[in-house]
N, C-alpha and C positions, 0 to 999 in steps of 0.2 A: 454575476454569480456570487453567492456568499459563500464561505469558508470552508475548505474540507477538510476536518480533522484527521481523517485517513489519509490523505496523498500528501500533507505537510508532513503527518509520523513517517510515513516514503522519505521524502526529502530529509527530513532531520539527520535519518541514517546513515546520508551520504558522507563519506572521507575523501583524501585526498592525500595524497606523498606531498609534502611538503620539507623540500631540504632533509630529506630520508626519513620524518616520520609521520605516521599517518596523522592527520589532522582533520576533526568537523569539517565540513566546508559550509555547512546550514547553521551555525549555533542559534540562532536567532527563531529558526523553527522547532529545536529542541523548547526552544523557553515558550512559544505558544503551545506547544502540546502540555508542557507542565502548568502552563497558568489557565487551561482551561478544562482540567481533568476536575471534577466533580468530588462532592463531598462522597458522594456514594461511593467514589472510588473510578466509575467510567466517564464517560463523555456523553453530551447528550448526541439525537441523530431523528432520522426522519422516524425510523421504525425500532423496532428492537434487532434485526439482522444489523443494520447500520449501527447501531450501540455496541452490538458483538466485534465486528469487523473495525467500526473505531479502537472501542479497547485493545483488540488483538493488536493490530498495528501499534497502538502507541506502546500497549507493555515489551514490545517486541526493540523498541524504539529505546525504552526504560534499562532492559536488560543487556544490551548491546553497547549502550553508554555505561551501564554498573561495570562492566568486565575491563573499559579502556582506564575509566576514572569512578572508581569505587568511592571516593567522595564527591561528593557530602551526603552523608548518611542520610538526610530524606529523602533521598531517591528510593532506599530500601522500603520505606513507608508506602511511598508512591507504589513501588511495585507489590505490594502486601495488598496494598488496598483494590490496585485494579485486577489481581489476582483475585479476589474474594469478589466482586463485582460480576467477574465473566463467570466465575464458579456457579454464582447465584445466577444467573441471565440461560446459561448454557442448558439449569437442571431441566432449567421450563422450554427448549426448545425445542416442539419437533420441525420436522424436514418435511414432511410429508404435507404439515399447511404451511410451507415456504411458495410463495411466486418471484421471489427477485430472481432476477438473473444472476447467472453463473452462481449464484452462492455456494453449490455444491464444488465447486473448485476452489473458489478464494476462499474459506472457511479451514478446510484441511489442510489446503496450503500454509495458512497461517501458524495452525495449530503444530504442522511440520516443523516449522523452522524456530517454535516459541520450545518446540520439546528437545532442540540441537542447541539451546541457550539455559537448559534446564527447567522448564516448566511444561508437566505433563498435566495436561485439562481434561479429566473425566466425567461422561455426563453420560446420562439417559440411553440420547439417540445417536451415540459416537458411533454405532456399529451400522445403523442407517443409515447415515449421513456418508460413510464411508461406502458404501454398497452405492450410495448415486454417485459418487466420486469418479470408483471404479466405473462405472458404466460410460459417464461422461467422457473422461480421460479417453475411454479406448474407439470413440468414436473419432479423435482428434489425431489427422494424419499432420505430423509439426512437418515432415519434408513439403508439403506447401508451405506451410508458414515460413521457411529462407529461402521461396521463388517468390511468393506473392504476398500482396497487400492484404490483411487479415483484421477484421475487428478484437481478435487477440491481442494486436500488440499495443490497445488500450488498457491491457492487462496482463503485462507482460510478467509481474512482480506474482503475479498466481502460478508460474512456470520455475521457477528456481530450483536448479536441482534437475530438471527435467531437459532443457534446452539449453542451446549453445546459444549463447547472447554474440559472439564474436559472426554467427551468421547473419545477423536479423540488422546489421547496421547501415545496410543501405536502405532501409524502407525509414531511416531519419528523413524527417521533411522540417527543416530550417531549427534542428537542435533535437526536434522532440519526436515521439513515440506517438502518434495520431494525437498530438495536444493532451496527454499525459501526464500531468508531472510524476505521478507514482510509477507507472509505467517505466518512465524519460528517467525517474531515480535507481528503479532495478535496473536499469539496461548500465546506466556507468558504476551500478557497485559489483558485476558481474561479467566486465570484457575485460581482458586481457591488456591493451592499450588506453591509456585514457582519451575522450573523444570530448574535445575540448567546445565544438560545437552544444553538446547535452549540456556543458557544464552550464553555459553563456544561455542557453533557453531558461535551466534551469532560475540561474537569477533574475530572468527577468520573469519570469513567473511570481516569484519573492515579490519583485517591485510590483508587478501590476497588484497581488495581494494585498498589499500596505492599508489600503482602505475599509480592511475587512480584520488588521492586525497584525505590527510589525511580524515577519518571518510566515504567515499563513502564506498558503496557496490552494486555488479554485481546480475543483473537480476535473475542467477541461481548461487548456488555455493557449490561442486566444480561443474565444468561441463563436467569431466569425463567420467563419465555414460550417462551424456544428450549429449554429441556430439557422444557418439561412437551408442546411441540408435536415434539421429539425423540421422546417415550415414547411417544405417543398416534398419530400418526399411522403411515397401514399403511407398512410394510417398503419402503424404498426409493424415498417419495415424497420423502423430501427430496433 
């Protein structure tokens, strides 16, 4: 798998207490999201949803480092520039010719938590986009999701706010959130204890990425299990 610029901005964001104060534990995935952000200001991506949902992530990533370590001033730059990026990308998008999945959830989720960091993103189709949201949201009973296995908790980082992350940690399978990393990074910036298992997936996620760019990490990982249940299962169950 080649590089995902969204689940590494996941990771980049993770801390850690370290001798009583918070500290990076990713710095090395901060510095691929900044060395591959675009003149244009975004990142590239398969589609334009995937350019949104990159930029959202990394500015999110941008402004959360600006608040710990306010230097060095091009960060500000950076974050100027992927703000007017997602401004521009945002005016032009409707919802209504979207087919990716879940977009309707991980989009406002984003847009949630970029506006509790100060930046409020107004566009066109905010009030549609919001209206599938709402709809989505209320079909989703989460008291399943802390009894059972969920393809939710591939995307656990779209729940923030919403869910208690301290219930959902025993559906860990050898560190991570169903192969995860963005996932596997909301679940340890939102429990209560730290689960030093996530942490230890975490890096080896990092290492297995190395071939793709010091500090990156891959969409799913390992992906073992998810190619061989990619191949195997009927057409369109996933």
């Amino acid at each position: 798998m080649s590089a995902s610029i969204y689940d590494t901005a996941w990771v980049s964001m993770v801390s850690k207490m370290v001798e009583g104060k918070a500290t990076w534990l990713f710095p090395s995935s901060f510095d691929y999201i900044c060395g591959t952000q675009q003149g244009s200001g975004g990142w590239e991506g398969g589609d334009v949803i995937d350019e949104i949902v990159n930029a959202l992530a990394c500015l999110l990533s941008f402004k959360r480092h600006e608040k710990v370590d306010p230097e060095p001033s091009e960060l500000a730059d950076r974050i100027d520039r992927a703000t007017q990026f997602l401004t521009a990308k945002l005016a032009n998008f409707d919802s209504s010719n979207s087919e990716r999945v879940a977009f309707e959830i991980l989009i406002p989720s984003l847009l949630d938590l970029l506006e509790l960091e100060g930046i409020s993103l107004q566009f066109p189709d905010a009030e549609n986009l919001r209206k599938l949201n709402q709809i989505k949201m209320s079909k989703i009973n989460f008291a399943l999701l802390y009894k059972y296995p969920s393809t939710m908790l591939h995307s656990l980082e779209s729940f923030i706010g919403t869910i208690d992350f301290d219930k959902v940690s025993h559906h860990l399978v050898d560190g991570s959130m169903m192969g995860s990393p963005s996932s596997t990074a909301a679940y340890l910036m939102n429990i209560t204890e730290w689960d030093e298992n996530a942490e230890k997936y975490l890096h080896e996620a990092i290492e297995n990425g190395k071939r793709n760019g010091e500090g990156s990490v891959t969409n799913v990982f390992p992906i073992s299990t998810f190619e061989f249940a990619w191949v195997t299962c009927p057409q369109g169950a996933l």
